[in-house]
N, C-alpha and C positions, 0 to 999 in steps of 0.2 A: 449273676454276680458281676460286680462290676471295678474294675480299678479307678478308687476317688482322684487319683492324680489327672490321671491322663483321662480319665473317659473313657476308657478302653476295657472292652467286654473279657473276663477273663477265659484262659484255655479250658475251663471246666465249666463254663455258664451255658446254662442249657438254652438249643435251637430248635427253631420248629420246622417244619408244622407241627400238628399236635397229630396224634394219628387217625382224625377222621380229616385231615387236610387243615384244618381251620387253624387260624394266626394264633402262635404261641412261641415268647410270652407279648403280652401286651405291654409292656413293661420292665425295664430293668432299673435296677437300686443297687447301691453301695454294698456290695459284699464283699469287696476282700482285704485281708489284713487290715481291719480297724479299729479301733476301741468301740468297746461295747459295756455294757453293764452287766454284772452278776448279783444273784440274790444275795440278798443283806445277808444270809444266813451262812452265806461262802465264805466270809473273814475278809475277801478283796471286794472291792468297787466296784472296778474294772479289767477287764481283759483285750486281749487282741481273739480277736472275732474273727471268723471266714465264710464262705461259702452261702446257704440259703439261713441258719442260723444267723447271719447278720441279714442277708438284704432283705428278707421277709419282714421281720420285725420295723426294718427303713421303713418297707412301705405300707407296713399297717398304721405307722405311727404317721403316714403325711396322709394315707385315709383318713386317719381320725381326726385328725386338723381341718383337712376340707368338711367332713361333717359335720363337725362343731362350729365350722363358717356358716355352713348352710343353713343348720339349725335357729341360730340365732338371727339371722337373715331373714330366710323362709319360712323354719317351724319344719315341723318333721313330714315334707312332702318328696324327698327324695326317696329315687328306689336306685339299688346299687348300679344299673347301667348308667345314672345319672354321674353319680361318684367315677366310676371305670371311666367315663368319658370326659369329665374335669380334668384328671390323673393324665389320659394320652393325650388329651390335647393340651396340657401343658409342659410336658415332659421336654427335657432337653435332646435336639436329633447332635448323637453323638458320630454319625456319619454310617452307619454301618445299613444292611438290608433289612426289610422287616422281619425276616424270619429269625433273625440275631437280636434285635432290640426291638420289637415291636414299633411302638412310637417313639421311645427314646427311653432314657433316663429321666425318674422320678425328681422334679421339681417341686419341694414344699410351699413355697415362699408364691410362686407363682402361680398353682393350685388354689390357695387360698385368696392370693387378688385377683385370681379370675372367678370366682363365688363373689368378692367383692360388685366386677364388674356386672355381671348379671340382675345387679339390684341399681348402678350407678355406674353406666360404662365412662362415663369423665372423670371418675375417683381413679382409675387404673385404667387408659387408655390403652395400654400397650396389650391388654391382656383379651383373647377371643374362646370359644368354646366353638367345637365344633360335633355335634349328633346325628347320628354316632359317630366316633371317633376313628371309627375302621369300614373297611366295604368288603364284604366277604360275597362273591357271584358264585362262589363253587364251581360245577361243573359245570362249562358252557359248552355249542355247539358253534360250531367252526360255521363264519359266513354268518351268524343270526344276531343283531344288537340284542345289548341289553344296557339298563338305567338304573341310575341309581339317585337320590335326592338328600344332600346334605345339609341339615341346619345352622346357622352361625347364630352363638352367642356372645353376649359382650360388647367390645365396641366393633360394632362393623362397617367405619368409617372406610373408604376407599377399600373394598375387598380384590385379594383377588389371588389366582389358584393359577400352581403350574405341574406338572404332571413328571416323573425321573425313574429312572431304575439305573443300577449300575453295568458301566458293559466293558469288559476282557481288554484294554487297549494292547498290553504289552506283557512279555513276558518274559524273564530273565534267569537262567540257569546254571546250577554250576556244580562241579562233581571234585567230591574232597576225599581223597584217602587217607584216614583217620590213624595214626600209633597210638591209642590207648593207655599205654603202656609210658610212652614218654611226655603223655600231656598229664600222669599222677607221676610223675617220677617225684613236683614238688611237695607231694603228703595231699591238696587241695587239688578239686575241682568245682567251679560253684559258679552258677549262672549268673552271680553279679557280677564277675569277674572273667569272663568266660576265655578258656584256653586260646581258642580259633574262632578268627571274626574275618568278617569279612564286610566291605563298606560298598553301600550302594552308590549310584552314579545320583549325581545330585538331582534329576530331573525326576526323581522319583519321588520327592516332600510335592511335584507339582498335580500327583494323582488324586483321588477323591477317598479311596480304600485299596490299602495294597493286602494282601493275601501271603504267606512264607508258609513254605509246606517242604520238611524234611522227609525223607524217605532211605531208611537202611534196607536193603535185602534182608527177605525174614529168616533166609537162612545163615546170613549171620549175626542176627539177631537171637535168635534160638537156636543156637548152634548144636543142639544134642537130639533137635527137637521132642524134648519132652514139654512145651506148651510154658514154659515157663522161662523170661527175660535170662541173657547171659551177657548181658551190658546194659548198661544206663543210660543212653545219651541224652540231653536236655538241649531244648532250640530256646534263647532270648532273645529279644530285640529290645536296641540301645539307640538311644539319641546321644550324638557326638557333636560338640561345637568346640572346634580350635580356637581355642581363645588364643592363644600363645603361639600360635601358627609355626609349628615345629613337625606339623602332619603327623604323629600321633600320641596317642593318652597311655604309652605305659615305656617306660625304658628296657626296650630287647637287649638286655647286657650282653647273656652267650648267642644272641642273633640267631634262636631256633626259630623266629617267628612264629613261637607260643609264649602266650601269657604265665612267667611263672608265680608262683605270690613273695619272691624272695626280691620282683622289680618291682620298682617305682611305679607306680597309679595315678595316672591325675585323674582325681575324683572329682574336680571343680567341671570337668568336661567331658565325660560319659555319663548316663546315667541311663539306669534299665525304663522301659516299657513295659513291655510282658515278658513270659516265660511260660513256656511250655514242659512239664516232666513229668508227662505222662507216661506212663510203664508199657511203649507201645515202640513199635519200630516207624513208626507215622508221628509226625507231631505238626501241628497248625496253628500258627498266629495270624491274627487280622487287626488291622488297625483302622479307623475311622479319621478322615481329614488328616495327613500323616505331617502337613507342615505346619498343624496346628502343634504337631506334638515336639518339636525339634524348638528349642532354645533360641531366640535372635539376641546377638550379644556382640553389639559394636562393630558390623560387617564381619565377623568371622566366619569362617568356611563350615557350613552345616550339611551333617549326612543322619541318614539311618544305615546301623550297624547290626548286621546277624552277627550270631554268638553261638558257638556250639562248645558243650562243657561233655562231663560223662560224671557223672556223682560216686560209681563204682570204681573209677581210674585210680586212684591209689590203693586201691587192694589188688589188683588181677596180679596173678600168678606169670610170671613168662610173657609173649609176647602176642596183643590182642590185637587185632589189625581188622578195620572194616571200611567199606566204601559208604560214603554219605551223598546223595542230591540233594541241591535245595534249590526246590523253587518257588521262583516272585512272580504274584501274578498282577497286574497292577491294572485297577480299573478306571474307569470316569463317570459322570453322571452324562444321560442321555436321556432322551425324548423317549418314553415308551410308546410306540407305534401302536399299540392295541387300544388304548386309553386315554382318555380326553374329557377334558372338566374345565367350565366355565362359572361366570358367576350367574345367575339370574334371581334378581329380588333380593338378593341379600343367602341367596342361597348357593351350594354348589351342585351343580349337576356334572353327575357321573354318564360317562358311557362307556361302554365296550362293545367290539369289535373283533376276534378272532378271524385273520385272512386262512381261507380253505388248506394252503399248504403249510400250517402250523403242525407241526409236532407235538402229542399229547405228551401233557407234563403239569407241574404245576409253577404256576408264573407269578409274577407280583409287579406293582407300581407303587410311588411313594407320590402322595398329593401334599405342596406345601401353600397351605393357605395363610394368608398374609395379609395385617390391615395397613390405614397409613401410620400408623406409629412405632412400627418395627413390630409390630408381635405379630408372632407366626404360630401354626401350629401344624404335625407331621403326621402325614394319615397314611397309613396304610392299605392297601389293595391286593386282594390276593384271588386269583381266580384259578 
């Protein structure tokens, strides 16, 4: 499931691997909060949609468009890894690792002009195929190569392949002692709005995927521990652009440095990303390309903003107090040292390589193959 604003994977969309190890999903689509269609027999149209209910249905419906290209194209000579592999190697790379979005985000439009291309690669230049669309080595032995042989469809005008995974640069922490009690004193707590935020240092929209990871002690999390939540808490993250350069978007009247909802909001210059509320004392956000997601608006000062809300704060009884982490983890794209892909014939060849002092685990590499007309396509690697 996917957020259509941002491109951002939701806090409930499922990661892989799958549990024989093997890449899942292949694929991610539009799943969250969107219009959707109901049976004529329901009396509405339309609904707001979520979760695999919407994206499933996304991506049956941009299968069926590439089949229906193909069809009339070719005639009925595809077999579904045919389909699977049009779908990844058009999909949009929304930044994130393969085990999170496989090859990316389902692109319809693009699907179906690269079916195009494969019958007429100068009708849609920009558009390439690449078979199969993934490289799965499994279980390798440390010290021994191994190969792999990738085909390009389309136009394979100037090809050519570079090899990435993401790696750990930075990390940034920060420990909040939370009053529960006085962030519902105003009746509201709600992650569009979030009580306590806090603003990262600008140098962090310069990362490739930043990672936010809350952590409450589960003892007071469950405080009675009977296995069952005794607060709420919810992690968002917000894009903030000063437009009005006043350094912040809500007026602190009683200067508690909490948001209450009785101040002033400037909503022209917050606005949320993701959110997390899950019924967990952990919660995790990730974002992909993070200064893709931040507003550029006339030179003004741009950040990403955590948010921690508690959705049960206006009800607790007395005085509920708990300690909060949160940490950033903030990555870059790098050279994956195990794995190396060239072009030869129009083709791409894979290799691997496992050095003797590697650590057993399961690892990955992202291959972006790329013609001369800007089209790319985002393979994934998982050994």
């Amino acid at each position: 499931a996917n957020n259509h604003q941002y491109k951002d994977l939701a806090f409930f969309s499922n990661r892989g691997p799958a549990a024989t190890g093997a890449l899942g999903p292949h694929i991610v689509a539009l799943g969250m909060w969107d219009l959707g269609m109901l049976p004529l027999w329901s009396g509405y149209y339309y609904a707001i949609w979520g979760g695999t209910s919407l994206s499933s249905p996304v991506a049956a419906g941009v299968a069926a468009l590439t089949i229906q290209t193909y069809l009339s194209i070719f005639g009925d000579t595809y077999t579904p890894y045919d389909i699977r592999d049009i779908l990844m190697s058009t999909a949009d790379d929304i930044g994130y690792d393969p085990l999170a979005m496989g090859a990316g985000m389902v692109n319809a439009s693009k699907a179906v002009e690269a079916v195009m291309s494969m019958n007429n690669p100068e009708l849609m230049p920009s558009r390439l195929i690449v078979k199969p669309a993934l490289v799965e080595f499994g279980t390798v032995e440390v010290g021994r190569k191994y190969f792999d042989t990738l085909s390009v469809l389309g136009n394979i005008t100037g090809l050519t392949v570079e090899d990435y995974m993401f790696e750990l640069k930075d990390v940034a922490t920060y420990e909040l002692a939370v009053n529960a009690t006085l962030i519902g004193e105003d009746g509201v707590s709600h992650y569009s709005r979030p009580d306590i935020a806090i603003v990262l240092p600008k140098d962090f929209l310069n990362y490739d995927m930043i990672v936010v990871k809350m952590i409450i002690p589960l003892e007071q999390f469950d405080v009675d521990g009977d296995y069952h939540a005794d607060i709420f808490p919810v992690l968002s993250l917000h894009e903030w652009v000063d437009i009005n350069g006043n350094g912040k978007w809500f007026s602190d009247v009683n200067e508690n440095g909490i948001y209450d909802y009785s101040e002033e909001w400037e909503d022209e210059e917050i606005n949320i990303i993701m959110y997390d509320y899950t019924e967990s004392n952990i919660h995790e956000i990730t974002i992909g390309y993070p200064n893709m997601k931040v507003s550029v608006v006339n030179g003004a000062e741009r950040r990403l903003v955590i948010g921690l809300s508690d959705f049960w704060a206006p009800l607790y009884e007395g005085k509920v107090l708990y300690n909060v982490t949160v940490e950033v983890q903030a990555y870059k794209k790098v050279d994956n040292p195990h794995v190396s892909a060239k072009i030869v014939n129009n083709n791409v060849e894979v290799s691997l390589r496992v050095p003797r002092n590697t650590r057993p685990g399961l690892y990955y590499a992202m291959l972006k193959v790329k013609n001369a007309y800007n089209g790319e396509a985002t393979i994934p690697v998982l050994y």
